[in-house]
Each structure stands twice: as C-alpha cells, then as structure tokens.
C-alpha positions in Angstrom: 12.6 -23.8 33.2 15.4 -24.6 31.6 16.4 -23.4 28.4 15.7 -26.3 25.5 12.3 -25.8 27.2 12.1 -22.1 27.1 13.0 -22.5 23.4 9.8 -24.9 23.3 7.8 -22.8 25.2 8.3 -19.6 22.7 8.0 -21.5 19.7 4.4 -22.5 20.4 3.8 -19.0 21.7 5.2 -17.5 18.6 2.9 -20.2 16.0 -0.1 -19.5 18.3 -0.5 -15.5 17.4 -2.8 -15.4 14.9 -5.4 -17.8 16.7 -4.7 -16.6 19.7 -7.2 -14.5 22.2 -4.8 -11.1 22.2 -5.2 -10.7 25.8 -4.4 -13.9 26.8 -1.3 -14.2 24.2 0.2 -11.1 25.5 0.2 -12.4 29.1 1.7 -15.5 28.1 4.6 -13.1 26.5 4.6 -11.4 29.5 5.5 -14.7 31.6 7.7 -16.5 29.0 9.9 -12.5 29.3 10.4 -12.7 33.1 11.7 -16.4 32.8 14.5 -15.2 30.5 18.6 -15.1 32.1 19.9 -11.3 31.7 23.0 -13.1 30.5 21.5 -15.5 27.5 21.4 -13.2 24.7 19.9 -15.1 21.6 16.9 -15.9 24.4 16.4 -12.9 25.4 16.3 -11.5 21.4 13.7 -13.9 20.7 11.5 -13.5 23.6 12.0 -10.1 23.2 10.6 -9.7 20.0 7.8 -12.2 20.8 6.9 -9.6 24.0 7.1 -6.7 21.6 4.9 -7.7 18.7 2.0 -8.3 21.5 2.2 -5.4 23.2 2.3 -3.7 19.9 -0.5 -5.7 18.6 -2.8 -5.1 21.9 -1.6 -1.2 21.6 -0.1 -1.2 25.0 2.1 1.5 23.3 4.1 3.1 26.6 5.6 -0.1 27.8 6.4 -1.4 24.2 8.3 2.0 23.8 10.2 1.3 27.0 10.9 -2.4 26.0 11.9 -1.4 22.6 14.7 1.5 23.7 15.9 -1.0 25.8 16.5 -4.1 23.3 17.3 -1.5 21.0 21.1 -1.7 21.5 21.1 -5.4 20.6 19.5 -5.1 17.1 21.5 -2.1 16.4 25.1 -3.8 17.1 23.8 -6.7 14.6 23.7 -4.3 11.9 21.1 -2.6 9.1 18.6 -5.3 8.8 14.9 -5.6 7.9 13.7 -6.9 11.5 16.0 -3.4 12.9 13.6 -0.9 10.6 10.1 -2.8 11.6 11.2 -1.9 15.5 11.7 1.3 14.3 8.6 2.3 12.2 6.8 0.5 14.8 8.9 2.8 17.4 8.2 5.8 16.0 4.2 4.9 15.5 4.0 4.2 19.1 5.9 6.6 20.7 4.2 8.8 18.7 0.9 8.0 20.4 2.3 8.1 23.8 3.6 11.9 23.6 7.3 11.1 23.4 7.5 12.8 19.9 11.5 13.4 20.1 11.4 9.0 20.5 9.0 9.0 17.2 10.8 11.4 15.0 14.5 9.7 15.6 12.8 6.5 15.1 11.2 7.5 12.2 14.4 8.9 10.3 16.5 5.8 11.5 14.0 3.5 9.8 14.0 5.4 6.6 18.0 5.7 6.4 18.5 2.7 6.9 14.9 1.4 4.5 17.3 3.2 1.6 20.4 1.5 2.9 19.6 -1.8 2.6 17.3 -1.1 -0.6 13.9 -2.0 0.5 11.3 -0.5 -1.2 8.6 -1.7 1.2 9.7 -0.8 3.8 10.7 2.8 2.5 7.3 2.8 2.3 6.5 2.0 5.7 9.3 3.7 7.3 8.6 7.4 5.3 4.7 6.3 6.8 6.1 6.3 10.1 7.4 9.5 9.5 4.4 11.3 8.7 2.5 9.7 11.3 5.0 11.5 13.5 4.9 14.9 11.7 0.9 15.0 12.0 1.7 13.6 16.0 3.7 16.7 16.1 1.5 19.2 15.1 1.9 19.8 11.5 -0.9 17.3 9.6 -0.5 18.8 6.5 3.1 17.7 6.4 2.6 14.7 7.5 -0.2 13.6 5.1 2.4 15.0 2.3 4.6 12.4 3.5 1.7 9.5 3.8 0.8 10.3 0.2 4.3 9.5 -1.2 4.4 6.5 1.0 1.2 5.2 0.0 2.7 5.9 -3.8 5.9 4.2 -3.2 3.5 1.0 -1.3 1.4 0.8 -4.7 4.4 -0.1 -7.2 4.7 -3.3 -4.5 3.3 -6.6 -4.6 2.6 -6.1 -0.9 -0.5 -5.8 0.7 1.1 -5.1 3.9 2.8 -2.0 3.0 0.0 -0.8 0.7 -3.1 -1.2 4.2 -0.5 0.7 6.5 -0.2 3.4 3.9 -4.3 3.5 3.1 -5.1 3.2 6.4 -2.7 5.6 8.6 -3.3 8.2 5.3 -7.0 7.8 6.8 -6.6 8.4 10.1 -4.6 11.3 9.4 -7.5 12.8 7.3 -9.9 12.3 9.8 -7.4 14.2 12.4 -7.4 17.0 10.0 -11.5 16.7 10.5 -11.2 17.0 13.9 -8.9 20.3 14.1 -11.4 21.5 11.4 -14.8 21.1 12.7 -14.6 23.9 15.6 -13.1 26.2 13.2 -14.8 26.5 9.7 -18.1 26.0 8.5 -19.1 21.8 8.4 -19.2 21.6 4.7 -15.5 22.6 4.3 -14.6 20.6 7.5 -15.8 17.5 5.9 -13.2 18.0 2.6 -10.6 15.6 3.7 -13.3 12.9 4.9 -15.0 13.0 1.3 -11.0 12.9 0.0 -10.0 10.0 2.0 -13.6 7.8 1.8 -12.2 5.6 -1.0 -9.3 5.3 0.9 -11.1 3.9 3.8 -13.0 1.6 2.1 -10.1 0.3 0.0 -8.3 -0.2 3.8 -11.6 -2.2 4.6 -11.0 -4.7 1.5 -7.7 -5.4 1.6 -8.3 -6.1 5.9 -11.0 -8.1 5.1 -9.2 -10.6 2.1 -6.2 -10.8 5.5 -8.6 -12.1 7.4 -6.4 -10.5 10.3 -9.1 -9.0 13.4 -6.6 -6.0 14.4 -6.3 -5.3 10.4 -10.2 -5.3 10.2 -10.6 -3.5 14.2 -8.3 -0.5 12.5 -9.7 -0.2 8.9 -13.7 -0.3 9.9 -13.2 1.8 13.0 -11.9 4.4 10.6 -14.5 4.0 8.2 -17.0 4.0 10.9 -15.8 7.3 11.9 -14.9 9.0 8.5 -19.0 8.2 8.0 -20.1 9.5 11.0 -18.0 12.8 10.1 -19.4 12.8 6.8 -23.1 12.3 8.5 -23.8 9.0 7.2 -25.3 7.4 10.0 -27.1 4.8 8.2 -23.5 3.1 7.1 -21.9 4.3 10.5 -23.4 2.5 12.7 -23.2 -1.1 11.5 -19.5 -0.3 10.9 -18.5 1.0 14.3 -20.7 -2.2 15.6 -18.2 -4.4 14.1 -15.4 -2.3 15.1 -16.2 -2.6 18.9 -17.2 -6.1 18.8 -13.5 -6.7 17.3 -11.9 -4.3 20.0 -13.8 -6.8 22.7 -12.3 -9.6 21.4 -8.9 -8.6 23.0 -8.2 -5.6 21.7 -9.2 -2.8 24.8 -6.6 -0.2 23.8 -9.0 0.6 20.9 -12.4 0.8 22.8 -12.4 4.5 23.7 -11.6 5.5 20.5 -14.2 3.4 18.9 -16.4 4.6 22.2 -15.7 8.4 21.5 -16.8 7.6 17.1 -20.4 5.6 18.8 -20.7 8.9 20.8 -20.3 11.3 17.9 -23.3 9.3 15.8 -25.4 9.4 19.3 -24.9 13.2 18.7 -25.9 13.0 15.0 -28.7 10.9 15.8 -29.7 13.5 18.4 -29.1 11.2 22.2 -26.9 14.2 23.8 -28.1 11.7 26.9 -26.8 8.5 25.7 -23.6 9.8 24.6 -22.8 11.7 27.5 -23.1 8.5 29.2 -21.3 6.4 27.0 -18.4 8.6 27.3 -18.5 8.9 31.5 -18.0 5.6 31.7 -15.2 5.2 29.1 -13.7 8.4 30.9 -13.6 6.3 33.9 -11.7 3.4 32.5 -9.9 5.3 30.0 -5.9 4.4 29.6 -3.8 7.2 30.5 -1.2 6.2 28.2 -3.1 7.4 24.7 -2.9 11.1 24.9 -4.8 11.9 21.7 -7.3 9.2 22.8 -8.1 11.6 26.1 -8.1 14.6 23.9 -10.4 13.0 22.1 -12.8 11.8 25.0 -12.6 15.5 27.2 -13.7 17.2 23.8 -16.7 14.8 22.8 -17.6 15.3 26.7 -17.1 18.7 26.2 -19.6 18.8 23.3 -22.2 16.5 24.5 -22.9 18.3 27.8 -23.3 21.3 26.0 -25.4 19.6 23.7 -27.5 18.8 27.0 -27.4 22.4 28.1 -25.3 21.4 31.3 -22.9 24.8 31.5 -20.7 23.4 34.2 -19.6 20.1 33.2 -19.1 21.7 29.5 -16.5 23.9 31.0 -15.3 21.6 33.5 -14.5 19.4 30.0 -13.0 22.0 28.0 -10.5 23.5 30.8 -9.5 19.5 30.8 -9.3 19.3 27.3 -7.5 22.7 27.1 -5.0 21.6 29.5 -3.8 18.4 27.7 -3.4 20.6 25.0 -1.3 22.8 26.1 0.7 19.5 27.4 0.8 18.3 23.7 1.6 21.7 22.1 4.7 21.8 24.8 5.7 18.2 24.1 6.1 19.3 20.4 7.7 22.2 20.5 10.2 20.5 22.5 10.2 17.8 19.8 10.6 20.4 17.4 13.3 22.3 18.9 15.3 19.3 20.3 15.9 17.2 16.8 15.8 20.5 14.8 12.8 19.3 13.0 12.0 22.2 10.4 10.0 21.7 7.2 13.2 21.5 5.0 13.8 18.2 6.3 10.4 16.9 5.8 10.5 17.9 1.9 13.7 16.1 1.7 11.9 13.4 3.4 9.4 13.3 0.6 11.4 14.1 -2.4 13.4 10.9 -1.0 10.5 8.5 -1.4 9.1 10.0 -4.4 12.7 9.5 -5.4 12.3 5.4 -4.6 8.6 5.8 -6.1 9.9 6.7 -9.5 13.1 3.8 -9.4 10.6 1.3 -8.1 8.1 2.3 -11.4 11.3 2.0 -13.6 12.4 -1.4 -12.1 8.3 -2.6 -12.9 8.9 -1.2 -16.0 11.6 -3.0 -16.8 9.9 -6.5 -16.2 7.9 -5.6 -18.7 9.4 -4.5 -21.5 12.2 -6.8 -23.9 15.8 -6.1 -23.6 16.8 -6.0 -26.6 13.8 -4.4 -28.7 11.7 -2.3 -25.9 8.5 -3.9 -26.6 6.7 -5.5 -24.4 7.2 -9.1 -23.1 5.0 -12.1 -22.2 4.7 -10.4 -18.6 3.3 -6.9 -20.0 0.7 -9.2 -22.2 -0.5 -10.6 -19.1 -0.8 -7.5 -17.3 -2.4 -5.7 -20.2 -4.6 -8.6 -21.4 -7.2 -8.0 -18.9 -7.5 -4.3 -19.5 -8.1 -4.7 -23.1 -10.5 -7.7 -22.4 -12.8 -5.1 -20.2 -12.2 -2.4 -22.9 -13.9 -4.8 -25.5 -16.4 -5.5 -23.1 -17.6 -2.7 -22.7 -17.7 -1.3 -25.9 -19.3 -4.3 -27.2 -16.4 -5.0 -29.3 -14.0 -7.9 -30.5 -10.4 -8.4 -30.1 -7.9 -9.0 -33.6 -5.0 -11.0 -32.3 -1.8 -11.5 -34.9 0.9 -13.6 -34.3 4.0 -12.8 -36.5 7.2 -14.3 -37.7 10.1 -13.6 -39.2 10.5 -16.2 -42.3 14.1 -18.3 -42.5 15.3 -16.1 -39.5 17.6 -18.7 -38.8 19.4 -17.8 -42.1 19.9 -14.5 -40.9 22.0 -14.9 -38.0 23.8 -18.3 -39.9 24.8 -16.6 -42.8 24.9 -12.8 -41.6 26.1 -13.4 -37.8 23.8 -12.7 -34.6 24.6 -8.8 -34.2 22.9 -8.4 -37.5 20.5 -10.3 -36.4 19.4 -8.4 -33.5 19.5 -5.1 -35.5 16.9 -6.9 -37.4 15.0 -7.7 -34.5 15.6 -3.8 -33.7 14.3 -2.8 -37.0 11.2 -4.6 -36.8 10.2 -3.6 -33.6 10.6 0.2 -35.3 8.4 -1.1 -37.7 5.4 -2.4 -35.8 5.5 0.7 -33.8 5.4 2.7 -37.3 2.6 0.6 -38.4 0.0 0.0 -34.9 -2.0 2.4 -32.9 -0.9 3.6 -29.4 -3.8 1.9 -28.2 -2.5 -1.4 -29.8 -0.2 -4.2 -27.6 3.1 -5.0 -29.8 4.8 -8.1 -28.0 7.5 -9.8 -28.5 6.8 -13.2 -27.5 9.6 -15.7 -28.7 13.4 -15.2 -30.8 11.7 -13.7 -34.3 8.1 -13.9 -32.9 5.7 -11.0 -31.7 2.4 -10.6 -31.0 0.0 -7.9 -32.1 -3.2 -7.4 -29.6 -5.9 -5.0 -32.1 -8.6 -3.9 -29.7 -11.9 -2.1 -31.7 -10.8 -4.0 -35.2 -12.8 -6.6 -37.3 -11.2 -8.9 -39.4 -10.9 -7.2 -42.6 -9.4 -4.0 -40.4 -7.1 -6.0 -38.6 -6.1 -8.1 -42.2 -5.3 -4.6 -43.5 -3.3 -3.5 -40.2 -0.8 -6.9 -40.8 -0.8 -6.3 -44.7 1.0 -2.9 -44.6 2.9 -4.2 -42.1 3.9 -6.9 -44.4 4.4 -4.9 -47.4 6.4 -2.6 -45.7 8.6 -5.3 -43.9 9.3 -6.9 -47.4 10.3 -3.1 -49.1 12.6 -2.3 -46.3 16.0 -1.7 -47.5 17.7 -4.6 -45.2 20.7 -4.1 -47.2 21.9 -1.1 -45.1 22.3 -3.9 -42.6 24.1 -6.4 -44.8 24.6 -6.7 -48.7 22.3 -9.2 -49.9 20.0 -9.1 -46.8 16.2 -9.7 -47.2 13.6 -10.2 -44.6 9.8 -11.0 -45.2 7.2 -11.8 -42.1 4.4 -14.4 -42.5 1.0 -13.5 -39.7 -1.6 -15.7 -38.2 -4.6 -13.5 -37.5 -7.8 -14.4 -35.4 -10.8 -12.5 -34.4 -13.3 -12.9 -31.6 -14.8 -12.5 -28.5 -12.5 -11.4 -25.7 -11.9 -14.5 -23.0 -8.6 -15.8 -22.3 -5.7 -14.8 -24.2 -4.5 -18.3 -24.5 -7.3 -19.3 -26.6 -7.2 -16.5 -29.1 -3.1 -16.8 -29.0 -3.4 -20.6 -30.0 -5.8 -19.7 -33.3 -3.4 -16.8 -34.7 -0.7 -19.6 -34.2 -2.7 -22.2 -35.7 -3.4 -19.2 -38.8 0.3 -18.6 -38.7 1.3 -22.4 -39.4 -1.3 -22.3 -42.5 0.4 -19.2 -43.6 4.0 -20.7 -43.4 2.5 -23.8 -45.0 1.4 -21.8 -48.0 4.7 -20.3 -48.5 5.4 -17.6 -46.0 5.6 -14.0 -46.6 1.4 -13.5 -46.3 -1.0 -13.1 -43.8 -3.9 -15.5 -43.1 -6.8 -14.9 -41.0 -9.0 -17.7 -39.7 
C-alpha cells in the first residue's frame, strides 16, 4: 500500500469511529498500524493516534499503555500541546487500571503541569481527574475523591460537557470503590454513605451520556448507576439499568462485561439466587481478561461471597485466598508506586489547592463576561443568564415581573460640552445610584451607552412606579456639579408589568413606555 493510499485508508477509518462496531474498528486500526514504514513519521503519528483512541475506547488498557510509552517521545519533542495532555490523562487512567501505578501517577502530574502551562481550563480539569483516579488506584480513595471533587468544580465553570461527564462519572466510580472497601468492614447503613452522596451524581452522568448519544459514554454512566443502586438495594431501578449496561458492553465493548457481570451478580445476591450468581460469575471467571486487576478483585470477592452465600466452605476459601493474594499484589504495586515517585499526601494537597486555584480564576474570568467594564453592573450576557432564574422565581410564586428601561436625558451634551471622562464618571455615578436605590434581589443592567435596565421580581406596577420614582428624584437632586460646574443630569424610565415569558417582549414595552416618556418631555417615568 503505498502511502497516498494509506493516507486514504486512515481518513475513512478515522470518520468511521462513531458508527463504527468497536470491535471491528479496532481491528481495522490494528491492520492500517502494521502497514505503517518505521521511518515515515507524520504516518506513523496519525495512525498512531487512530490505534490508540480504539484500544482506549474498547478498554484494551495494557497494550494502549505500551503503545502510548512508546509514541510518547514523538508528541513530547513537538512540545506542550493539547493532543500531548489527552495521551497523558488517558495514560495515567489506563495504566492505572492495569497495576502500573508509577506509569499513572507520572502521567497524571505531566498532564496537569502542562494543562496549567498552556492555560487550559478543561483540561486542568481532566488532567487533576486523572490524578485522583490514580490516587484512589493507589490506595488512598479519600485523596483521590478530594482531588475528583475539585476537578468536577473546575469542569462546571466550563461550557464543556466533556470535561464536566469525566468528572461526574469517574467521582462516581470512585464512590462506589469507597462502597466496596466499606461493606466488609462497618455496619451496611454507614457503608452505603458515599452511594446515597454520589446518586445525583450518577444520574446527572446518565443525562449528560444520554443528550451525547455516545454508547461507551452511556455503557460507563448506567453501569455505574446500575451498580450504585444495587449497593444502595434498589433492585427495582437496578436491574433495567445494568440490562442496558450489558446490552451496550455486547455491542463491542467486552472489556466492560465482567464488571457489569460482577454488579448482575450482586443484585442476584439481593434478590436472594446465591445459585444464579455463583454461576454467572464462573463463567465470567473463565473468560475474564487478565489485564484489569481491580476487575479480578472484583470477580474472586463476589465469588467469594456467593459460595458462602450457598453454604459451600471450600470454594469460599478457595476465592478468598485468590482474592487475598491479588491483594497483596496490589498493596505491593503501590507501595512501590508510593515509594518510587515520592508520592506523599503533601503533594496531593498541592495538587488540589492548584485546581481549586484555576476553579476560582475560571469563576472570575465567567464573571467578568458578565459584568460592564466600566460601571460593574451587569451586561446584556448576565440578563440572559439571569432572565430565566427570575422567570421560574415568578412562576412559582405566582408573581409578575416590573421591567424598567432607563435613560440618561441629552447624554450626548454631557460628553460634547463636558468631555467623555466626565462622562463616564457619570455613568459611574449612576450605576452607584441604582445600586443605592434597588433590592439585592433586583437585576441592574446596563444595556446600551446611557441605557440600563431594571428587572423588579415580586413588584406590581404602582411598587415598581415607586422604585423608578425615587430613583428619579434622587438622580435629578444629585450634586453633578462636584463632577463639573454647571453639570445636570435627569433620567426619563419606560416601565412594564406582566407575566413572565421572554424577556424580549417585556424589554420592547418598557422601551415603547420609555419613547412616550421622552416624548412628554423627559425627566419622568411612564408605565404602560
């Protein structure tokens, strides 16, 4: 194959992932990867990438960590970009799951150095995710949800739903491994805390797979909701949940079966059949993938509990020394983690303080969108965010809406005759004014040059009239001529009343009530 139809080839393999069987794609990535020279670089990048992003999507986690270290190089030597701190996070998850925890927790601070290099608050986000996943991989949970919860803070100040389901839904499955070390060792109601914590969690993951219409996104978020409700003993909800789960995980996703197999044996177990779930589990045991560590833990210990549930002494133990023994090959493969990269809790907090860090800049850059330069108020962009808020407020208490539109009379002749720096500390001084003069609960805009808008939730007409009246009075009895000698400013206001709908609507009758106050000789207030 020569390389113009190489190029061919991957460019209909990369545009075919999303209708693609997963299976089927990934051996076709497979094939296209063997066909590439050692020698033609930009080839080899692409294909590369191609390979990686199915074995990652089909969790075939052990030989995407060994294709990743080795294309790793190559990225690196291109410098900090976004595509090097997705192979990272993505890194870090899957080594992570394969038991190479000193892979994860390198991978994991890489991505988030160089997330805050560049300045991406996504992927902050997803790389201090990464992180915790690694932490909780580790042995420390508690750590490692810390760090989850500040990335799913930092993902919620985003406009990005990817960011925002790998936060919800790796927070989740966190929570439910928290369940897990729980269960044998306290009493069930306090083993169950972080399940009824992380429920709306679960089913917020759920909503934002389903609106993707991705099946991985969907296989991930209802298998953990499937099991969080089996954990919580909600078996009527369970069951049609971990249905869908498996039914996604047979569509070409296998890597996922044993987990889903092990959360349909715990609600056999609820449900009483200590037969069928023993069986269940045998034969998943017996096609299980090797390469999932916490996946066999997993299995041995819901083998270990369903034999005993069937009285069968021998096999329980024969479970549990299995089980016991990949523990103690996890618990070695951390502390060697641990002790290799130095890995103490200090670093972890500075982990966390660092995204909480980003949280708080990203909140003051959303801010900041919101609000007018010059006189702080909110802007045509906070309206619209507010506007629907207020509309549901009304709603609900059965109320009306008083909307205002104001304007500053001959404000042209202010900044012709007075200059534009006194003109914006009269801009300055109004703003002061409307604050002085509205509720906290009320919107002060400012919508045009010498316009603003005044949102009045809970007030009738006559209230609201009053409101704009004092504001009036007190706009015209300002002393103006601590700006400039000879300086007077009076305000003329359109005010409306209604029914909450759009805000266009009741915008364009306070204008039209504006007009017929300017028309009538400015400095008043008319309400129509």
């Amino acid at each position: 194959m020569n390389a113009e139809s190489l190029a061919e080839t991957i460019a209909l393999a990369e545009s075919a992932r999303d209708g693609d069987n997963p299976a089927e794609a990934l051996a076709r990535a497979e094939a296209i990867w063997r066909r590439v020279a050692p020698d033609d670089a930009p080839t080899r990048r692409r294909a590369g990438l191609l390979l990686l992003d199915r074995r990652y999507r089909t969790g075939a986690w052990a030989a995407f960590v060994e294709l990743t270290l080795e294309l790793l190089p190559q990225f690196r030597a291109e410098g900090p970009r976004t595509e090097l701190v997705d192979l990272l996070r993505q890194l870090s998850i899957a080594a992570s799951d394969t038991g190479r925890y000193e892979v994860a927790l390198t991978a994991g601070q890489e991505a988030h150095r160089i997330a805050v290099e560049i300045d991406d608050i996504g992927r902050i986000s997803l790389a201090t995710n990464a992180l915790g996943c690694a932490f909780e991989r580790t042995g420390d949970p508690w750590q490692g949800e810390r760090l989850l919860v500040e990335a799913l803070a930092v993902a919620r100040t985003q406009d990005q739903s990817h960011p925002l389901f790998v936060a919800l839904n790796n927070l989740v499955a966190v929570r439910i491994g928290q369940f897990h070390l729980r269960r044998d060792a306290q009493p069930l109601d306090e083993a169950r805390e972080p399940l009824h914590q992380t429920l709306p969690l679960a089913e917020e993951a759920v909503a934002l797979a389903r609106a993707s219409g991705e099946a991985l996104r969907k296989l991930l978020a209802i298998g953990n909701l499937g099991e969080v409700l089996v954990g919580l003993g909600d078996i009527v909800n369970a069951a049609p949940a971990l249905d869908e789960a498996e039914a996604l995980a047979r569509g070409g996703y296998a890597a996922h079966l044993t987990r889903i197999g092990c959360s349909q044996a715990d609600l056999a177990l609820a449900r009483g059949d200590a037969a069928g779930a023993r069986e269940r589990l045998q034969a998943l045991l017996a096609g299980a993938d090797n390469e999932h560590l916490n996946t066999r833990l997993r299995l041995r210990h819901a083998l270990w509990r369903s034999a005993s549930a069937l009285d069968c002494p021998a096999d329980a133990l024969a479970h549990l020394e299995a089980y016991l023994r990949l523990e103690r090959q996890r618990s070695m493969a951390q502390m060697h983690a641990q002790s290799e990269l130095f890995v103490t809790r200090v670093e972890a907090e500075q982990m966390r303080l660092e995204a909480r860090r980003h949280h708080a800049r990203a909140r003051e850059l959303e801010a900041d969108t919101r609000r007018d330069e010059l006189t702080g108020l909110g802007n045509r962009r906070e309206l619209e965010l507010r506007w629907p808020q207020l509309v549901e407020q009304a709603r609900c208490g059965g109320g009306r809406l008083a909307v205002a539109m104001i304007d500053l009379d001959h404000f042209k002749r202010v900044n012709d005759c007075h200059g534009h720096g006194v003109g914006d500390r009269v801009l300055m001084a109004m703003a002061a004014l409307l604050r002085a003069h509205t509720r906290a609960a009320d919107l002060v805009a400012r919508v045009g040059g010498e316009e603003f808008l005044l949102v009045l939730p809970d007030a009738d007409t006559e209230r609201a009239r009053e409101i704009c009246e004092r504001l009036r009075i007190a706009v015209q009895g300002h002393d103006w001529e601590a700006l400039a000698p000879g300086l007077g400013v009076t305000l003329s206001a359109g005010l409306t009343c209604g029914v909450p709908a759009d805000a266009e609507s009741l915008t364009r009758r306070a204008d039209e009530a504006l007009y017929l106050a300017k028309s009538q000789g400015r400095n008043r207030v008319v309400a129509i």
